[in-house]
C-alpha positions in Angstrom: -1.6 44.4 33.4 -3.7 42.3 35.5 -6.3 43.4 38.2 -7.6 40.7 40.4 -10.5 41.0 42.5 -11.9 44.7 40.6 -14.9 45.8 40.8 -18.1 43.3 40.2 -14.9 40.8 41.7 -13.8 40.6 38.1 -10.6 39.8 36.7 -9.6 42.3 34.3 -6.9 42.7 31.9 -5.7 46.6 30.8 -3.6 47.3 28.0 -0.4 49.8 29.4 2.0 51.2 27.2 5.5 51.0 28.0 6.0 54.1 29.4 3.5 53.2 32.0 5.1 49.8 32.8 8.3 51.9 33.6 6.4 54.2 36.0 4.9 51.1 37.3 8.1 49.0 37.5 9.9 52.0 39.4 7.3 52.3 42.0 7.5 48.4 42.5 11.0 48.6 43.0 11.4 52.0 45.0 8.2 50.6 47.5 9.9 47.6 48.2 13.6 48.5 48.7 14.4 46.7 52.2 11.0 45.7 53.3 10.1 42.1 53.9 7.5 40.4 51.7 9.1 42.2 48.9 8.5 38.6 46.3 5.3 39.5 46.9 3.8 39.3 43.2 1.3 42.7 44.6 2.2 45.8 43.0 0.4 47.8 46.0 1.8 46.0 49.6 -0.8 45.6 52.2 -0.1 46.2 55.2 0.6 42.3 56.0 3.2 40.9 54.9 3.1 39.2 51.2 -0.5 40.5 50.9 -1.9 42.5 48.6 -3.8 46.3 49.7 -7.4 45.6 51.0 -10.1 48.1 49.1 -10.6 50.0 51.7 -6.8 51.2 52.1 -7.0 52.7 48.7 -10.5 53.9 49.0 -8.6 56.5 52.2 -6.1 57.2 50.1 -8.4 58.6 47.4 -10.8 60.1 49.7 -7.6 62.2 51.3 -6.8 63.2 48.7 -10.1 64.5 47.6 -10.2 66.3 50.4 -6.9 67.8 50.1 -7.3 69.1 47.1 -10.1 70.9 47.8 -12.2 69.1 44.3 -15.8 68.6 44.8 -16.5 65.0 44.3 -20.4 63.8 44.3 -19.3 59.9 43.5 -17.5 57.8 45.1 -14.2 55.9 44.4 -13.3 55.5 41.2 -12.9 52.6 38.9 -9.2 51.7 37.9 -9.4 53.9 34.8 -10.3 57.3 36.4 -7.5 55.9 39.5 -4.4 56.0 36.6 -5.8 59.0 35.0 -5.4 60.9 38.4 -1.6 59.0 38.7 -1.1 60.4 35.7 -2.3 64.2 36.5 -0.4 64.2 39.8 2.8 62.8 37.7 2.1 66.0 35.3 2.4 68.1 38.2 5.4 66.3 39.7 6.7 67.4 36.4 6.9 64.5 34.7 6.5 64.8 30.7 3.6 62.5 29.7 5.4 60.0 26.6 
């Protein structure tokens, strides 16, 4: 998997395993089911057509869901590790059986 743009505005290259590719590929395909800009090569949709989410959309998202979950957090947003490693806790607890 590819991340464009990461932190330090570094192109970075993570190794996934397959089971990850299929949680990944069913999120691409369920997000985009009747939406235009669905060709969009972006596996998180912006809010713009064909463009990709801006930092600051998923930086809300995590901070929400700090909050809601009532964790005490002294650093800011993660990096892209620590963000799959919290998809993969909240999958856990949607009762999904890690591989």
């Amino acid at each position: 998997m590819r991340v464009r743009n990461g932190k330090g505005d570094k192109e970075r290259v993570l190794p996934s395993s397959e089971r990850l590719l299929k949680e990944l590929e069913d999120y691409w395909q369920a997000q985009r089911q009747g939406k235009a800009g669905k060709e969009s090569p972006w596996l998180f949709l912006g809010e713009k057509t064909g463009q990709p989410m801006i930092r600051f959309t998923g930086q809300n998202i995590y901070y929400r869901a700090v909050k809601k979950s009532g964790v005490r957090r002294d650093q800011g947003c993660p990096d892209s590790k620590d963000f799959y490693k919290e998809l993969a806790r909240q999958r856990r607890k949607e009762g999904v059986k890690p591989a």
